[in-house]
C-alpha positions in Angstrom: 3.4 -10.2 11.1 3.1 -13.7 10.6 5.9 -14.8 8.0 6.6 -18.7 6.2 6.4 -20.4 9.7 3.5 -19.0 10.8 1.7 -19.6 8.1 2.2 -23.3 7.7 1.5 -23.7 11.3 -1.8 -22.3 10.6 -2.4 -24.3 7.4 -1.4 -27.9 9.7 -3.6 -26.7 12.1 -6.9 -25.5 10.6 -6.4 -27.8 7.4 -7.4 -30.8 8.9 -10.8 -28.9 10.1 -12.4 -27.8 7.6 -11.3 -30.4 4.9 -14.6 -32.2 3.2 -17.2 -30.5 5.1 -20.0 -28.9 3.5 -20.3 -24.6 3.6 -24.0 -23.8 5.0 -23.1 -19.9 5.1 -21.2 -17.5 4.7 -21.4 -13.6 6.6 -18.6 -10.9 5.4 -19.2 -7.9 8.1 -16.4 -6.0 6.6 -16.0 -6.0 2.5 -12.7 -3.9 2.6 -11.0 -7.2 2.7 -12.7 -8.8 -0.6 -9.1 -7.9 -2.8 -11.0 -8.8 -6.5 -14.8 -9.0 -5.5 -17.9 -8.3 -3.6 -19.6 -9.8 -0.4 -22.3 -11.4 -2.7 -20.5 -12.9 -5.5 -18.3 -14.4 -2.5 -21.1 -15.8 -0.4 -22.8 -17.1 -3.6 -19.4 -19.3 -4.8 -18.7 -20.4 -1.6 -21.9 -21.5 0.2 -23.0 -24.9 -0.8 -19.0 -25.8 -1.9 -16.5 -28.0 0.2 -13.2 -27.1 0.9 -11.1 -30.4 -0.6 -7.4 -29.1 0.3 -5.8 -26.0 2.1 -2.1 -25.6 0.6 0.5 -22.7 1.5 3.1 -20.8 -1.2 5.2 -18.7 0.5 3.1 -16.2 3.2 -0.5 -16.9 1.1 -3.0 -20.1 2.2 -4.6 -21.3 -0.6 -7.8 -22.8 -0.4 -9.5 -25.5 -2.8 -12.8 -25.8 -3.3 -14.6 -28.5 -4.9 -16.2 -26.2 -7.7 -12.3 -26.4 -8.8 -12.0 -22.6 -7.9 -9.4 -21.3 -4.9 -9.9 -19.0 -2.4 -6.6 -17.0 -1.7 -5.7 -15.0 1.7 -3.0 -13.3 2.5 -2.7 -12.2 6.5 -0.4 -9.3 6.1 0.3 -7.6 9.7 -2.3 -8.8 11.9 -4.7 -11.7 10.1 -5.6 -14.5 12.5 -7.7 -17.7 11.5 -9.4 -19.6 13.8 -11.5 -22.3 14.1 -14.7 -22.1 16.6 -18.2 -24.1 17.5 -21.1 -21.5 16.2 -22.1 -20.7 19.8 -18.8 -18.9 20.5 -19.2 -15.1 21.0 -17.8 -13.2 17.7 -14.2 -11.5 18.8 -14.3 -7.8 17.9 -12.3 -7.8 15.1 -13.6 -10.4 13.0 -14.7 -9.8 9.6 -15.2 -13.1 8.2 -17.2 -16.2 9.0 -17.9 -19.2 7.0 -19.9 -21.9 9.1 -19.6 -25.7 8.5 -22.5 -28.4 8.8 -20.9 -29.6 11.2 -21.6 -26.6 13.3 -17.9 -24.8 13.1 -16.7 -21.9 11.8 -13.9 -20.7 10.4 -13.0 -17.3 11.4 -10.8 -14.1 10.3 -10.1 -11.5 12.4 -8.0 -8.6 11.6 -7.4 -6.2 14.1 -5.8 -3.5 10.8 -8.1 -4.7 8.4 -4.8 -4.9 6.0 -5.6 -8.5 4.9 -7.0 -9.7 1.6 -9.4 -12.4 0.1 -8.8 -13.3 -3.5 -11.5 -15.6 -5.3 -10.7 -16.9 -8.7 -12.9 -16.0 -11.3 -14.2 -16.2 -15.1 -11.6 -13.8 -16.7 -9.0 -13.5 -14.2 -5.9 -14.8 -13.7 -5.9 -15.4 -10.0 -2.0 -15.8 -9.5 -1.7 -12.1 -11.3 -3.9 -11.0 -9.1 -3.2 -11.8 -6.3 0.3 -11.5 -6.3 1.1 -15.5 -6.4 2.9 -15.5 -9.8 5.9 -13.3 -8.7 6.6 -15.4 -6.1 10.4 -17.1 -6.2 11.1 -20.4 -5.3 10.3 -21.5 -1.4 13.4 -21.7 1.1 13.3 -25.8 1.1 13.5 -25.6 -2.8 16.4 -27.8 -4.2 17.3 -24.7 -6.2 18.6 -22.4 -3.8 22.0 -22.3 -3.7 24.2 -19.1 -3.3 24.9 -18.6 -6.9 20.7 -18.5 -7.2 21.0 -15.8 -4.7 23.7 -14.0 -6.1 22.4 -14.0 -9.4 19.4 -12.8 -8.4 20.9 -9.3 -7.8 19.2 -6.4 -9.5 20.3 -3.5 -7.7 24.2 -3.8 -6.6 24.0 -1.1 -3.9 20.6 -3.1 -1.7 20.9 -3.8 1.3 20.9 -7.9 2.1 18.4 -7.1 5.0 16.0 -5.9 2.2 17.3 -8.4 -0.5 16.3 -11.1 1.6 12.6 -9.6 2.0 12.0 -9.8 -1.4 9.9 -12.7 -2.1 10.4 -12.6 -5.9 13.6 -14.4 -4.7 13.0 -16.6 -2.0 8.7 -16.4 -0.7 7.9 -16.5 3.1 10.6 -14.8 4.6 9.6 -12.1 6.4 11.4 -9.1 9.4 11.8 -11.9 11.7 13.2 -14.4 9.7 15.3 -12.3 7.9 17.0 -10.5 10.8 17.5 -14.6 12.2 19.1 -16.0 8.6 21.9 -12.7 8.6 22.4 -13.5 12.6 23.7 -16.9 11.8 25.4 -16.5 8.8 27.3 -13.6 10.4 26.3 -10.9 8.1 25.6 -7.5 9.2 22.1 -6.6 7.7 23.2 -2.8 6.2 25.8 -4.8 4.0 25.4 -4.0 0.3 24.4 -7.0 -1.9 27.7 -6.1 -4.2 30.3 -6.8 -1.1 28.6 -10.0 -0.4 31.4 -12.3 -1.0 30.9 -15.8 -2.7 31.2 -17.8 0.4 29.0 -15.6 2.3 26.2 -16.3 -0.4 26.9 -19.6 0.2 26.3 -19.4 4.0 23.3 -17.2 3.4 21.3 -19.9 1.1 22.3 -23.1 3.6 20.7 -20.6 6.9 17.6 -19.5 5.2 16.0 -23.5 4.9 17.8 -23.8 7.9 15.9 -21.2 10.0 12.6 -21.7 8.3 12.9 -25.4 8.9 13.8 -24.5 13.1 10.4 -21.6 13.0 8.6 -24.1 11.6 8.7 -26.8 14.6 8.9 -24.1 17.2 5.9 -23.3 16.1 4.5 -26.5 16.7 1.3 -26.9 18.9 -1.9 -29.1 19.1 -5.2 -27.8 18.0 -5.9 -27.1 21.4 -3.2 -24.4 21.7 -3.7 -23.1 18.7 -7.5 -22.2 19.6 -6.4 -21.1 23.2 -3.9 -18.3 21.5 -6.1 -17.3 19.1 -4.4 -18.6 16.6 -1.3 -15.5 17.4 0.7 -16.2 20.0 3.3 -18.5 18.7 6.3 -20.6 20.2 9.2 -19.5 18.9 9.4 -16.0 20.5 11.6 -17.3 23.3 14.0 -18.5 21.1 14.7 -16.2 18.9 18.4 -15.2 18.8 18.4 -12.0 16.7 14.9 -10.2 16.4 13.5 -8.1 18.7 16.7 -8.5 21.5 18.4 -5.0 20.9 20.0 -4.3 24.4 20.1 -7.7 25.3 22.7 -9.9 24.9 24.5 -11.9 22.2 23.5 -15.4 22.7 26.5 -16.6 21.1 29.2 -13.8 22.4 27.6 -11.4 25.5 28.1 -8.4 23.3 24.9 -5.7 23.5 22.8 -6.7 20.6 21.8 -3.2 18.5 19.3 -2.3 16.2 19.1 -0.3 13.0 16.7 0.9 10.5 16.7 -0.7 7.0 14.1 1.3 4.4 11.9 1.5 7.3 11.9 -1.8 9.0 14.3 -2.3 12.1 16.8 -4.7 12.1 18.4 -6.3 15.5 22.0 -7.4 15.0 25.6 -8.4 16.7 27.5 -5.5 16.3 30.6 -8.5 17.1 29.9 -10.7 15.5 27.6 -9.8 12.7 30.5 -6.8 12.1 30.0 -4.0 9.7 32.1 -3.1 7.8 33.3 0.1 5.9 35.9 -0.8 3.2 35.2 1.2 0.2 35.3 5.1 -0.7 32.1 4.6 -2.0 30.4 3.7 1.3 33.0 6.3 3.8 31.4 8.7 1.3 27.9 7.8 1.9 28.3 7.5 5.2 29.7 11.3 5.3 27.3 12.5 3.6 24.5 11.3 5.2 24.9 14.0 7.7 23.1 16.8 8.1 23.9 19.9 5.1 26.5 18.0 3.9 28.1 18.1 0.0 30.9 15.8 -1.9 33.6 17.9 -3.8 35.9 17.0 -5.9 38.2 20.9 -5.9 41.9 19.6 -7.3 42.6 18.9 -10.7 43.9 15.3 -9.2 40.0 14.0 -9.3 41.9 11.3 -6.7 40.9 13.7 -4.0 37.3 13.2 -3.3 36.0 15.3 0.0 32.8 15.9 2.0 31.9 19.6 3.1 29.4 21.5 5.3 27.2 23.3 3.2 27.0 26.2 5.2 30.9 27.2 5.9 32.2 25.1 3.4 34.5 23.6 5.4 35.9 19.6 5.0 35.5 17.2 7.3 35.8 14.2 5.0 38.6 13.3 2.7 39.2 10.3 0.8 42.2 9.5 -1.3 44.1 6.7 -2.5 47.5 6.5 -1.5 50.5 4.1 -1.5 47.9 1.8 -3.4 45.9 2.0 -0.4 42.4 3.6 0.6 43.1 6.3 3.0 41.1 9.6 5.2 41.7 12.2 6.8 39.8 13.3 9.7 40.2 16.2 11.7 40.9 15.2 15.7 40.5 16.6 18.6 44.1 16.8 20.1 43.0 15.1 23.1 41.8 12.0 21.1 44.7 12.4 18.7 47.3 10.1 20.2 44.5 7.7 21.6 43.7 6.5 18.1 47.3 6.7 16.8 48.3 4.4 19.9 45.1 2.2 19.3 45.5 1.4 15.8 48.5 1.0 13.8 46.5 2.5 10.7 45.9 6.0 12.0 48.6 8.1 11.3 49.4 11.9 11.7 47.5 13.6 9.1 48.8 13.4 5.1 49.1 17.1 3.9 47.4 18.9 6.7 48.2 20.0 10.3 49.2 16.9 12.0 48.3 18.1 15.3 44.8 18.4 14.6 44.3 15.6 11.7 44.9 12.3 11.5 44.9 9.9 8.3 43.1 6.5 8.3 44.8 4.1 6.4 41.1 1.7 5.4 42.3 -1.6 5.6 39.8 -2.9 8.0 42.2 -2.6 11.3 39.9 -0.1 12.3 36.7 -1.0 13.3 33.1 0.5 11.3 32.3 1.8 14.4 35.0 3.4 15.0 35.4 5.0 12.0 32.3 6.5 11.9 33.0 7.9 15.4 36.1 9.5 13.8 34.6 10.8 10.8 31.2 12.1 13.2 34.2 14.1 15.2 35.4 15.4 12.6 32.1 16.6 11.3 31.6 18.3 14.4 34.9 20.3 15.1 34.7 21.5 11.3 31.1 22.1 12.0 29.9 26.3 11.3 29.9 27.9 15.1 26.4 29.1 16.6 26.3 32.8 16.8 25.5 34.1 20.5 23.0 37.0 20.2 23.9 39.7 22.7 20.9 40.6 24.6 20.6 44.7 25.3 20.3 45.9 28.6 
């Protein structure tokens, strides 16, 4: 999906080509892609006209024509523009052409179909419409600072992968980007806005013009390239550190990069150096019961105890307390594994008010890994788990 950098490359590249020459015709072959019009409204205000300026906000190009109306586009997953001569055979997939005097074309091809072409017109407020007025500020702006970015926060418990996506706070960035700006600030991407400390804000809003600025001249290419690629295939692929290497290594460490999913979109981190992290009951909680037929209790009168059960047997696999003024689980083990993680970590201990041969207690002061607590608490889950009943088969 082409995101900020992408964009402005194309806008450096095909600007300079269409600027101040006159619009002989126009031929829409597919009108799915007309967002607030139809093909011959749109052929009628733009043939004759002359594009004067082609401008970028955020992931939108914004074209201005001398009839002082603007033509809006917004590639979403697969728009390409390109520049050709007339004689050039039409690629598959192109849905748009508006030819020049000069005996160019400008070009859209879409291999989804999923972008959009927004005309301004009597009676319509073209940045409602299309979507331009809720963009935030751009990643160069001199406004963003970490308090912008923290005070942007609506919903506590989101994600910063998805915060960052948001472009009613900062406009362009896009998976790629995204999954780049947490990479170098050191912020694993499932962290919740709320845990984002002050000085991690602060790290977040000096990466994100930091890595826009980098995409942007890794992107760089003559004319020439541009047209021999299609106007797709861009630069900065081999040089991504974060995006799209899960399995590979950590550029800066040699750990095995991983990937998660985040409300649908993946997310390629360092488990090592972006660390998760698992501090609060809130999120052990969440994290328990985000297994399968699973259900929090609270069964004592001391509402301190808060546990998380199989639905089925009713068992607990989970519980959280607080303890000693510290956060603390217990997690059954098997006894195998038992003395491994009480020799590995000085903050598992033999398990608080249970058998201590089969449970240990996790004292949650981050000595343990997020990994590794998870692994503990997934064990758990499993030994407490109901058994499978064997059918007996007659003779």
């Amino acid at each position: 999906m082409p995101e900020l950098p992408e964009v402005e490359t194309i806008r450096r590249i095909v600007g300079p080509q269409i600027i101040n020459k006159r619009i002989n015709k126009v031929k829409i072959y597919h009108e799915k892609i007309l967002a607030n019009t139809d093909s011959l409204t749109f052929q009628k205000e733009l043939t004759g006209g002359t594009f004067l300026s082609l401008d970028r906000r955020g992931k939108f190009l914004i074209f201005h024509l001398d009839s002082e109306k603007r033509m809006v586009l917004h590639l979403r997953m697969t728009g390409q523009v390109i520049i050709e001569n007339y004689e050039e055979p039409l690629d598959k997939h192109t849905h748009l052409v508006i030819s020049f005097d000069d005996g160019t074309e400008l070009r859209y091809i879409d291999v989804r179909r999923f972008g959009r072409f927004w005309l301004e017109m009597e009676k319509e407020n073209l940045d409602e419409i299309s979507g331009l007025m809720k963009l935030g500020i751009e990643p160069n702006d001199e406004k963003l600072c970490g308090k912008y970015l923290e005070d942007g926060v609506t919903s506590p418990k989101m994600m910063i992968k998805e915060y960052l996506l948001d472009q009613r706070i900062v406009c362009g960035i896009g998976n790629i980007y995204a999954d780049e700006i947490l990479y170098v600030s050191g912020i694993f991407p499932g962290k919740k806005c709320k845990e984002i400390t002050t000085e991690e804000w602060a790290k977040i809003a000096f990466s994100i013009p930091e890595i826009i600025a980098w995409g942007i001249e890794a992107d760089r290419m003559t004319p020439e390239e541009y047209k021999k690629r299609k106007g797709k295939d861009y630069s900065n692929i081999l040089g991504l550190r974060a995006y799209g290497r899960n399995g590979k290594p950590c550029r800066k460490c040699g750990s095995r990069m991983e990937k998660m999913t985040i409300k649908g979109r993946s997310s390629c981190y360092c488990p090592s150096c972006q660390e998760e992290q698992l501090k609060s009951r809130e999120d052990l909680l969440e994290f328990g019961l985000s297994l399968p037929d699973t259900y929090q209790d609270t069964p004592f009168s001391d509402t301190n105890w808060v546990l998380v059960r199989h639905k089925k047997n009713k068992k607990a696999f989970l519980w959280t307390y607080v303890y000693e003024g510290s956060l603390r689980i217990n997690v059954k083990v098997d006894p195998e594994w038992r003395d491994f993680w009480r020799n590995t970590y000085e903050s598992v201990l033999p398990g608080y008010h249970q058998n201590k041969d089969h449970w240990n207690t996790i004292i949650v002061d981050g000595d343990v890994p997020a990994k590794e607590l998870k692994r503990m608490i997934m064990e758990s889950y499993d030994l407490t788990a109901p058994k499978k009943r064997v059918s007996k088969k007659s003779d």
